[in-house]
C-alpha positions as CSV (number, residue, x, y, z in Angstrom):
1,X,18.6,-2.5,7.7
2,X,21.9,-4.1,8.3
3,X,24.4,-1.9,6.1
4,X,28.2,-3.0,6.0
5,X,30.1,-0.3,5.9
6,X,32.4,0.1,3.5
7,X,36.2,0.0,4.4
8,X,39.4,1.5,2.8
9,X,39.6,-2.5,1.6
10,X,36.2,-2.3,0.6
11,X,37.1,0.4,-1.7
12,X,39.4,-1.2,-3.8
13,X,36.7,-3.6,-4.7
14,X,34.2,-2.9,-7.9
15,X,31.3,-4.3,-6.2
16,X,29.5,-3.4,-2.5
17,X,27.5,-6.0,-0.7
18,X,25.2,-4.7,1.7
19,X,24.4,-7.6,3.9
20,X,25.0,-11.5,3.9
21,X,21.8,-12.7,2.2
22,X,21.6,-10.3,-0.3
23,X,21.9,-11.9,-4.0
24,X,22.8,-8.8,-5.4
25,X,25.7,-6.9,-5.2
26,X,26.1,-2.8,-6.2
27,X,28.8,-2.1,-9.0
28,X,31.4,0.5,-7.4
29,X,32.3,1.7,-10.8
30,X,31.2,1.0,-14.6
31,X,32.3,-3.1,-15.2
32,X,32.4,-4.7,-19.0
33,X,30.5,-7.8,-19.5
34,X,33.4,-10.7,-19.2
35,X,35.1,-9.3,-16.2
36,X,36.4,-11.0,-13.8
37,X,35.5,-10.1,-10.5
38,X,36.8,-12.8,-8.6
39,X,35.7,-15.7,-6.6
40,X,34.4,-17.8,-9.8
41,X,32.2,-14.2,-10.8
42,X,32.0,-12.9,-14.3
43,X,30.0,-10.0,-15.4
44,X,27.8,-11.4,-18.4
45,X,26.7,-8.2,-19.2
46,X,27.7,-4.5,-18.6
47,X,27.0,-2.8,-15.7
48,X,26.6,0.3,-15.4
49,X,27.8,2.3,-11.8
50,X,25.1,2.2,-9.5
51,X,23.5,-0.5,-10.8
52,X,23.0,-4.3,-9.3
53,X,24.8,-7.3,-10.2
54,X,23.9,-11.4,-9.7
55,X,25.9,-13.1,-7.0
56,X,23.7,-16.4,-7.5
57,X,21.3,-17.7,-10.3
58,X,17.8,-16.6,-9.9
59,X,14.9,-18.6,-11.4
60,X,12.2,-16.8,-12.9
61,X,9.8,-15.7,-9.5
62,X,12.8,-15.8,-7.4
63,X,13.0,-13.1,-4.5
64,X,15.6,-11.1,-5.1
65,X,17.1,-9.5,-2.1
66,X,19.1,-6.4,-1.3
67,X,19.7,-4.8,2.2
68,X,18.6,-8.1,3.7
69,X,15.0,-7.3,2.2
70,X,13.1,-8.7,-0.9
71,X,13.2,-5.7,-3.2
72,X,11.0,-7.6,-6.1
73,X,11.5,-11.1,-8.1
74,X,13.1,-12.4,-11.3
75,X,10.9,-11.9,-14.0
76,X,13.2,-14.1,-16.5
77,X,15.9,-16.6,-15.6
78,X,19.3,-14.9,-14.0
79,X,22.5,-16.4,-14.4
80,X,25.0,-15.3,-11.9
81,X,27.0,-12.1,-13.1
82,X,24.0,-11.1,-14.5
83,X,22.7,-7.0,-14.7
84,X,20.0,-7.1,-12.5
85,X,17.5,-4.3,-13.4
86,X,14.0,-3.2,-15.1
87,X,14.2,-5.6,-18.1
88,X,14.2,-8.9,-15.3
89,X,12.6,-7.8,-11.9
90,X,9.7,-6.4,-11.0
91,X,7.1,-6.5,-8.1
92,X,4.8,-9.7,-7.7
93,X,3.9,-9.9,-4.2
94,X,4.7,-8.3,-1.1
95,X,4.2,-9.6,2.5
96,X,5.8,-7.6,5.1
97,X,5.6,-7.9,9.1
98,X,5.1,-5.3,10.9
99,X,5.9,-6.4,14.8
100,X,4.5,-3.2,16.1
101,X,6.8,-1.6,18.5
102,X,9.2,-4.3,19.0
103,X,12.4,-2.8,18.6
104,X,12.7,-0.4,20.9
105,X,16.8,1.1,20.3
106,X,17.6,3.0,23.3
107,X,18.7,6.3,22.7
108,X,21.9,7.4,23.7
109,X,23.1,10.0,25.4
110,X,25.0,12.8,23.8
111,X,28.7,13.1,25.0
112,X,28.2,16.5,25.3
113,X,25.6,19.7,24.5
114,X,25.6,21.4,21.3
115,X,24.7,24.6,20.6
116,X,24.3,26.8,17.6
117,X,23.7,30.8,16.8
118,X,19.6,31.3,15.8
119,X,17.2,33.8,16.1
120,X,15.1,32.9,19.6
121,X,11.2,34.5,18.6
122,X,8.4,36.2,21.3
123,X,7.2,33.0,21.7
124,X,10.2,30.7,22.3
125,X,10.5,29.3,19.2
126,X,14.1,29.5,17.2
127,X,14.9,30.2,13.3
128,X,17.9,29.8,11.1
129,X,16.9,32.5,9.1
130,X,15.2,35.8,9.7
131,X,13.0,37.1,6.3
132,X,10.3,38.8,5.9
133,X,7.4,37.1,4.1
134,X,4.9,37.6,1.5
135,X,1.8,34.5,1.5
136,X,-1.0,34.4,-1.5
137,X,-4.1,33.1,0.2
138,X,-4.8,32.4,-3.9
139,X,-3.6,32.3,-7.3
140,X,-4.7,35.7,-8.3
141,X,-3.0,38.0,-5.7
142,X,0.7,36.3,-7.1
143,X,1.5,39.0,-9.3
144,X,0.9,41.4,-6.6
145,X,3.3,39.8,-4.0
146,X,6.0,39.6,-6.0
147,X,6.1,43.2,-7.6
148,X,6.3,44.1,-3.4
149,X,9.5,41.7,-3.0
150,X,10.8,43.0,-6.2
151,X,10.9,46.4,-4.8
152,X,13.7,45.0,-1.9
153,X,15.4,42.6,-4.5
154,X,19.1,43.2,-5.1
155,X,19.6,44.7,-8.8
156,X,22.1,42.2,-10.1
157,X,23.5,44.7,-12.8
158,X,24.0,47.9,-10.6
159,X,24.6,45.7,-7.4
160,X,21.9,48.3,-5.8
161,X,20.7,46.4,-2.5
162,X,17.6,48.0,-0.8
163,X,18.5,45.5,2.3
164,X,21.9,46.4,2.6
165,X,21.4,48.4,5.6
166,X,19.8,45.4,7.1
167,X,22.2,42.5,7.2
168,X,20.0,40.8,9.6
169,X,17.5,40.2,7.4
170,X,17.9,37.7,5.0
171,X,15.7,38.9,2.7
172,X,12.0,39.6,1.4
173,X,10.4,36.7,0.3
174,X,6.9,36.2,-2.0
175,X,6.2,32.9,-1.4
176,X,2.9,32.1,-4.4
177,X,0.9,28.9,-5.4
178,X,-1.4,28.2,-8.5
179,X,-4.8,27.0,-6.1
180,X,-6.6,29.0,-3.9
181,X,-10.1,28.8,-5.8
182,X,-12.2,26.4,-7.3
183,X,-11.3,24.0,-4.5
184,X,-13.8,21.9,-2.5
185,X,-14.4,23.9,1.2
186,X,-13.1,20.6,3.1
187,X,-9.7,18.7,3.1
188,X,-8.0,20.6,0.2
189,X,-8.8,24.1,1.7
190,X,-8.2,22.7,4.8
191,X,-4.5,21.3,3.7
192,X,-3.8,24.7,2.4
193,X,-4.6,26.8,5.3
194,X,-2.5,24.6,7.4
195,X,0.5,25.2,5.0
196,X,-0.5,29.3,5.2
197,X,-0.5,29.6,8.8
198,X,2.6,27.0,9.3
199,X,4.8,29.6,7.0
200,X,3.0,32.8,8.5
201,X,4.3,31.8,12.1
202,X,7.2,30.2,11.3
203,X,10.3,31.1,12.7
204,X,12.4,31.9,9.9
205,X,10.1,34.6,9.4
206,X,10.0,38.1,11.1
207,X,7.5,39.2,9.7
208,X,4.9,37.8,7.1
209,X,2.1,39.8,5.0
210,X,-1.0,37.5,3.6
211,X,-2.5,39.0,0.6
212,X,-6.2,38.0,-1.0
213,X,-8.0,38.7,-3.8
214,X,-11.5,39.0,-1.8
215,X,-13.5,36.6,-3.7
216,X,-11.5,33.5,-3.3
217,X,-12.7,29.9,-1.5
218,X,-9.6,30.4,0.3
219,X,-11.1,33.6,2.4
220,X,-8.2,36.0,4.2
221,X,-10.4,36.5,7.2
222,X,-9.8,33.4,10.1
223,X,-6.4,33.5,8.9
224,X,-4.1,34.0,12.8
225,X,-6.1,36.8,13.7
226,X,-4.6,38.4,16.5
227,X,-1.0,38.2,15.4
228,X,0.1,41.6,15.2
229,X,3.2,40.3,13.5
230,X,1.2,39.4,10.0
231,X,-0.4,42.0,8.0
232,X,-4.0,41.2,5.8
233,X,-4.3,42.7,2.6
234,X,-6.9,42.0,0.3
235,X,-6.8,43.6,-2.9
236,X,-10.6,44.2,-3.7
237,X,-10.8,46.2,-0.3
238,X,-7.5,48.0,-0.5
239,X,-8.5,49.5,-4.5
240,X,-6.7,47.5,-6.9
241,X,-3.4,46.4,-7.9
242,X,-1.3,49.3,-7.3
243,X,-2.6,50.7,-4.2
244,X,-2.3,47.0,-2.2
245,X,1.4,46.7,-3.8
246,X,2.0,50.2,-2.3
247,X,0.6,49.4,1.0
248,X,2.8,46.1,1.0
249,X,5.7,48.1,0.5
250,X,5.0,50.7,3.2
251,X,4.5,47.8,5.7
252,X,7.7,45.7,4.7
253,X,10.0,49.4,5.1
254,X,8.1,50.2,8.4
255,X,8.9,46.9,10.1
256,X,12.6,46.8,8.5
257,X,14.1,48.4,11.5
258,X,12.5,45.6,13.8
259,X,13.7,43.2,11.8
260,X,17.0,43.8,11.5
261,X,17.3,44.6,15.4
262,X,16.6,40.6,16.1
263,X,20.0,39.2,16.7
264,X,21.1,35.3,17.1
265,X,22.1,33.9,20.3
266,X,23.4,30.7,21.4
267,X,20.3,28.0,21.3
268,X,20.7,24.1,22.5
269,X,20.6,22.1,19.5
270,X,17.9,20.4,20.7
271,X,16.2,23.5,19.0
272,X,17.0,21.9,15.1
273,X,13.8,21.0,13.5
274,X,15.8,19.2,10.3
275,X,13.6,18.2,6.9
276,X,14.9,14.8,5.5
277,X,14.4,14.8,2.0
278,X,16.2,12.5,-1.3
279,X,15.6,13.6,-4.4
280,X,17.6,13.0,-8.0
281,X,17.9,9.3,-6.3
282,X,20.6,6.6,-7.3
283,X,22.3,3.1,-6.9
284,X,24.3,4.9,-4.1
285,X,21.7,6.4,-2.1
286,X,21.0,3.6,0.7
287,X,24.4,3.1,0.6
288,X,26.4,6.1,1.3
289,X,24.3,9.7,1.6
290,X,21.3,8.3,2.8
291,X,22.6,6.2,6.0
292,X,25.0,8.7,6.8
293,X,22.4,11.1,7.2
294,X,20.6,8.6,9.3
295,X,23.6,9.2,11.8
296,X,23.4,12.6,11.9
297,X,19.6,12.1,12.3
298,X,20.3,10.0,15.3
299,X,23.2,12.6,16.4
300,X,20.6,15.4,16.4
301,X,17.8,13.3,18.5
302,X,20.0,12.4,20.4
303,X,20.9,16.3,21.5
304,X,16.6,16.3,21.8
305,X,15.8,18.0,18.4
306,X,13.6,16.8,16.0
307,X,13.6,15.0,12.7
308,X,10.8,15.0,10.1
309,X,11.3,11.6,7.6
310,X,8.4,11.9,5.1
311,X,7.9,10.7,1.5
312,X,4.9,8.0,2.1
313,X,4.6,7.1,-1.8
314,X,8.5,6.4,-1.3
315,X,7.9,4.6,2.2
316,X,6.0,1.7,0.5
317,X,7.8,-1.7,1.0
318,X,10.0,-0.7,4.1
319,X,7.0,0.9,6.3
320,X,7.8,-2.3,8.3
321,X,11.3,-1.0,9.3
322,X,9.7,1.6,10.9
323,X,6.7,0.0,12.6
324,X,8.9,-2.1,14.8
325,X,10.7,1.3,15.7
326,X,7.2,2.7,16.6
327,X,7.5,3.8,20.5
328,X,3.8,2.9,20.2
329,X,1.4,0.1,18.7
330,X,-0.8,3.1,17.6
331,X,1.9,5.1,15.9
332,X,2.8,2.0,13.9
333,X,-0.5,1.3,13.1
334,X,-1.0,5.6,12.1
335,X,1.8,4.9,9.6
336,X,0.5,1.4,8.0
337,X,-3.5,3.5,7.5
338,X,-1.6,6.4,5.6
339,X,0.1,3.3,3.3
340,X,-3.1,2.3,2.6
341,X,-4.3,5.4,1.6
342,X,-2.0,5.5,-1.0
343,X,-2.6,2.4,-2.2
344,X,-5.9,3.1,-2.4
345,X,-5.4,6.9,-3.7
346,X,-2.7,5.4,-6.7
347,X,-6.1,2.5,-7.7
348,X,-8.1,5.0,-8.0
349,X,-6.1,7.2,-10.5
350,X,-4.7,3.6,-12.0
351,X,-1.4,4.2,-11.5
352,X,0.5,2.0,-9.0
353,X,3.4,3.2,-6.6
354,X,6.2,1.3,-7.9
355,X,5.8,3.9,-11.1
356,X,7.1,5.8,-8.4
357,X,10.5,5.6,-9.5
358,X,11.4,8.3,-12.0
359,X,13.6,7.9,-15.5
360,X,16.2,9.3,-13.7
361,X,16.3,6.9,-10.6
362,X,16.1,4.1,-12.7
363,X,18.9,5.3,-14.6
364,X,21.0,5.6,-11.9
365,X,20.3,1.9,-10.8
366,X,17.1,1.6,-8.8
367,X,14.4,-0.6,-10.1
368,X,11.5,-1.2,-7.7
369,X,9.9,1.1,-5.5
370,X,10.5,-1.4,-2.8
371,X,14.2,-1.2,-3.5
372,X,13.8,2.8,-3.6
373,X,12.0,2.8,-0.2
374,X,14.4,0.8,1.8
375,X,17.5,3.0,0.7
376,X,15.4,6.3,1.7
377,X,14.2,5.1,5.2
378,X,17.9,5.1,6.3
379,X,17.7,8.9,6.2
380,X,15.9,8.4,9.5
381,X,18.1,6.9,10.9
382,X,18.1,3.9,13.8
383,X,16.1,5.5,17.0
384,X,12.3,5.6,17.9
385,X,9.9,6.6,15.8
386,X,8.0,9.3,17.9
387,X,4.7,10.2,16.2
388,X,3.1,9.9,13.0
389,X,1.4,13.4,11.5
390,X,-0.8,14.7,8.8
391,X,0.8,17.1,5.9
392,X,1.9,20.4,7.2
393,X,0.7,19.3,10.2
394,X,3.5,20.5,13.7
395,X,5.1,17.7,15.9
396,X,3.7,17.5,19.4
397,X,7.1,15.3,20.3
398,X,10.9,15.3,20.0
399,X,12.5,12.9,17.6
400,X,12.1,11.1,14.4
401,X,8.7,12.3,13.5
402,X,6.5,10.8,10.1
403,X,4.6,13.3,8.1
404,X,2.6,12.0,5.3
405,X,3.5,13.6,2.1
406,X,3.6,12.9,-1.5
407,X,6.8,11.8,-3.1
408,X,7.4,15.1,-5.4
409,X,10.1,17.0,-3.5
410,X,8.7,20.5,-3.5
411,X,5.9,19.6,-2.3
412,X,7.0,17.4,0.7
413,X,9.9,19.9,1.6
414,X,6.9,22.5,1.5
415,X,4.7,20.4,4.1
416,X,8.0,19.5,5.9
417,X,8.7,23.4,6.5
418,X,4.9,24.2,7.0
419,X,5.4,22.1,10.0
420,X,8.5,24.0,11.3
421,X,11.4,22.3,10.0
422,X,14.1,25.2,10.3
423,X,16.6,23.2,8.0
424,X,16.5,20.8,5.4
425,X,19.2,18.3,4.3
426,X,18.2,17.0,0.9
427,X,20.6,13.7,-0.6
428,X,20.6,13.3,-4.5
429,X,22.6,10.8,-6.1
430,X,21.8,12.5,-9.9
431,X,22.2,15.7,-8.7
432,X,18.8,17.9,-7.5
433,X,19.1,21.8,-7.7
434,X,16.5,22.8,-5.5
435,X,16.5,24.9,-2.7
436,X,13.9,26.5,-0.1
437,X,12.7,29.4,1.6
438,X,12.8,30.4,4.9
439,X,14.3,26.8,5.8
440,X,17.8,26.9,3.9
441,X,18.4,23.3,2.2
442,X,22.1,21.4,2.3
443,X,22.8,19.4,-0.2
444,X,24.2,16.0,-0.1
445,X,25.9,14.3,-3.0
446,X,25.8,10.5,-3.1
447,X,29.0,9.9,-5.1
448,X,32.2,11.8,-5.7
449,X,31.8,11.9,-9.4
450,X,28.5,13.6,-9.3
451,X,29.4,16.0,-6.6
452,X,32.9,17.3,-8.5
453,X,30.4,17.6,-11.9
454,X,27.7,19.8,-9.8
455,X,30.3,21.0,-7.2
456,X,28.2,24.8,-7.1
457,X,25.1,23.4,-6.0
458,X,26.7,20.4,-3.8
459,X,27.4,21.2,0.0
460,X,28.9,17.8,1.1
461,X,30.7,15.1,-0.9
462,X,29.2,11.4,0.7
463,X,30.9,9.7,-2.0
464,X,33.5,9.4,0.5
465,X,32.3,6.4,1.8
466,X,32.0,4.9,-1.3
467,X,35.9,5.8,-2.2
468,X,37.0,4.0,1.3
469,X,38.3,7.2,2.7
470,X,35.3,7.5,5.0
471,X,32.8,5.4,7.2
472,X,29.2,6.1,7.2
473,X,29.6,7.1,10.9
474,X,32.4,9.3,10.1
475,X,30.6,11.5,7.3
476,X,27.4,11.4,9.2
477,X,29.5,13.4,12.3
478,X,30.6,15.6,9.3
479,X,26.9,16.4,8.1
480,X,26.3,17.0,11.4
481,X,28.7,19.4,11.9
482,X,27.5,21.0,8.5
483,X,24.2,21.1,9.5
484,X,25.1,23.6,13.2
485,X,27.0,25.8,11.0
486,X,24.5,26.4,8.6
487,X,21.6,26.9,11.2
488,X,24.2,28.9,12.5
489,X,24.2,31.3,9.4
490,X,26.6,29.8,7.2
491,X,25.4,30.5,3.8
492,X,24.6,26.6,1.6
493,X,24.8,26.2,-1.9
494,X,21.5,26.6,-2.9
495,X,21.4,29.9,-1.0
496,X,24.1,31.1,-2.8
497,X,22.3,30.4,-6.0
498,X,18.6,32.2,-4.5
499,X,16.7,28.6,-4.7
500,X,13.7,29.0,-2.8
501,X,11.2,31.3,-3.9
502,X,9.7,28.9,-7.0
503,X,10.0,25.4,-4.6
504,X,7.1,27.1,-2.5
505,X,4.4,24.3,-3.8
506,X,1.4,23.3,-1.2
507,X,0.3,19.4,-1.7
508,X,-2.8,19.6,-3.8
509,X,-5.6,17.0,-4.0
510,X,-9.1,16.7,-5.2
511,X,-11.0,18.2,-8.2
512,X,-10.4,21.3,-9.5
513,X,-14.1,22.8,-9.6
């Protein structure tokens, strides 16, 4: 992807081109059909912010091209100044090359180590965050883990905090899903366990109790026996509903102490494991939150931590931008195979991925999937793509890392964190309020408009870079920055607001039965 950054001149200007052969441009701001925009241009209809423009005409099948890349063709004759959007471009077909493993950017040295404050475990690994954890191997044993985090919950009305002795700890968490049961023995159970045990020996956790019904496909027994930190309960065994929430309780005050004893340290950041996620997606996303993330991507594998881009539905159409990245043939070829599956998986439910983009991101000014794809993949930034993995699945490298994951951003964020992500930075150009637990989430606005509306649930304002007060290199050193403080403790907006607990949302597939 060759994005032009926008400049202070740039700014002044209602439209953004992203690259040379692009026959699109991106409307800055709102423009009324008949404006003149210079250079022989008129807007023949409104556009809307966000949202794409004709810089030539466009017979009907024409490519049309933004970032450089086709991102669908003319499905009607497009005069120049046109609105370019659902009603006259779609998908036809798509041929991409995927030069396995031909660019190969060299990675470039920090200018100097970073460090920031986390909580270094038995076993070497570091958290941001220090709770204490409550896992459902099923459905039925929700009500039970949550009545046990209740009982440590801070009483908003009397401002009675049972934790308040314990400022270490960042609090008791139930983390429930609706499966569990009536689940084929094989790759859902198999999906689920991973996502268990990834959250049971997580980092951000101290502590961490598994609780069971007894009768469940999902069985408690196999799951990390041995680690004295996680307590089994199973409430068939233990005498009912009461008498397990009563032993949960006991265990959570008995290893409270411990807990709170753990205290951070100074950690290299090669120690960030950092969730890339875009959700609420607009016009604005490949141009200003997205790539700037990219840079602080790059900024962070560059200090030797780890990145996890996912999103496969949502990787459709620009998988080739990361093949040639691939440090490997093999790795390349991982990524194209989980495509595929896709594909394969969306024909057999007869849906098809470019349905991929919701009401909301077409609202905002995407169209095509293709189009969506290419403006997420700059989250990862420009360096090597390391190793391609299975959902929930951990890294065995360093670097920008591919997890296959659905689309839906619970439930990639969950598979993200399963995997050890110890942060998440999440873009949204319509404005997401999610959050997670035990990996706290940052929040990055595309566009100053939306981030002043949503301000409370918006850490960083990336519509700088759209206003021509900021470069994309400039705000991604600021995420950066961001991103060390909060791993460091400092407290982001959706941690302010308690986001987490209901985001806890395992990838499902198969029948129920």
């Amino acid at each position: 992807m060759h994005n032009d950054t926008p400049t202070t001149q740039q700014g002044t200007s209602p439209l953004i081109r992203l690259h040379p052969n692009d026959s699109v441009a991106i409307a800055r701001v709102s423009i009324s059909a008949e404006t003149d925009l210079g250079q022989g241009l008129i807007a023949q209809d409104r556009i809307p912010a966000g949202h794409k423009i004709a810089l030539e005409v466009m017979p009907k099948g024409a490519n049309v091209r933004r970032y450089g890349e086709v991102i669908g063709s003319a499905t009607q004759d497009i005069s120049r100044g046109g609105h370019v959007h659902s009603h006259n471009l779609a998908i036809d077909t798509l041929e991409r090359e995927y030069a396995y493993a031909t660019s190969q950017t060299p990675l470039t040295k920090p200018q100097c180590d970073r460090e920031f404050m986390g909580y270094v475990r038995p076993n070497g690994d570091v958290g941001t965050r220090n709770y204490i954890g409550i896992l459902t191997t099923v459905n039925c044993s929700a009500r039970v883990a949550r009545a046990i985090a209740r009982k440590f919950e801070k009483d908003p009305f009397s401002d009675h905090d049972p934790l308040a002795e314990y400022p270490n700890v960042d609090g008791v968490v139930a983390l429930t899903h609706k499966t569990g049961c009536g689940m084929s023995a094989e790759g859902p159970l198999k999906i689920l366990r991973r996502v268990i045990e990834g959250y049971a020996t997580h980092p951000n956790m101290s502590h961490v109790i598994v609780i069971g019904l007894g009768c469940e496909v999902n069985q408690i027994s196999g799951i990390l026996q041995g680690n004295e930190a996680v307590r089994r309960l199973t409430i068939q065994k233990s005498g009912g509903t009461r008498k397990t929430v009563e032993s949960g309780i006991e265990f959570v005050k008995g290893v409270l102490d411990e807990a709170n004893a753990i205290q951070r340290r100074a950690v290299p950041a090669s120690a960030l494991k950092l969730a890339l996620i875009c959700g609420g997606s607009d016009g604005y996303s490949g141009i200003s939150a997205n790539p700037a993330l990219g840079k602080a991507s790059d900024l962070i594998v560059q200090q030797g931590g780890t990145v996890i881009l996912s999103e496969t539905p949502e990787t459709w159409g620009a998988e080739h931008l990361l093949t040639r990245r691939a440090t490997t043939q093999d790795v390349g070829k991982k990524l194209v195979e989980r495509i595929q599956w896709w594909r394969d998986y969306a024909d057999l439910h007869g849906v098809s991925l470019d349905a991929n983009p919701s009401p909301g991101n077409k609202a905002g000014g995407l169209t095509t999937i293709l189009e969506k794809s290419l403006g997420a993949l700059a989250k990862g930034g420009e360096t090597r793509l390391a190793e391609v993995i299975e959902y929930a699945a951990k890294p065995s490298k360093a670097g920008l890392i591919f997890m296959d994951a659905p689309g839906y951003d619970p439930v990639q964020v969950t598979g993200q964190i399963a995997g050890g992500a110890n942060l998440v930075a999440f873009t949204t150009g319509r404005g997401s309020v999610s959050g997670s637990k035990p990996a706290p989430t940052v929040k990055l606005a595309t566009n100053t408009l939306m981030y002043q509306h949503m301000i409370e649930d918006m850490d960083i304002n990336c519509g700088t870079i759209l206003d021509g007060a900021e470069t994309i290199e400039q705000c991604g050193t600021r995420i950066f920055e961001t991103l060390l403080a909060v791993a460091s403790g400092e407290r982001s907006k959706s941690e302010a607001l308690d986001f987490g607990d209901e985001e806890f949302a395992p990838w499902t597939i198969g029948p129920v039965i």
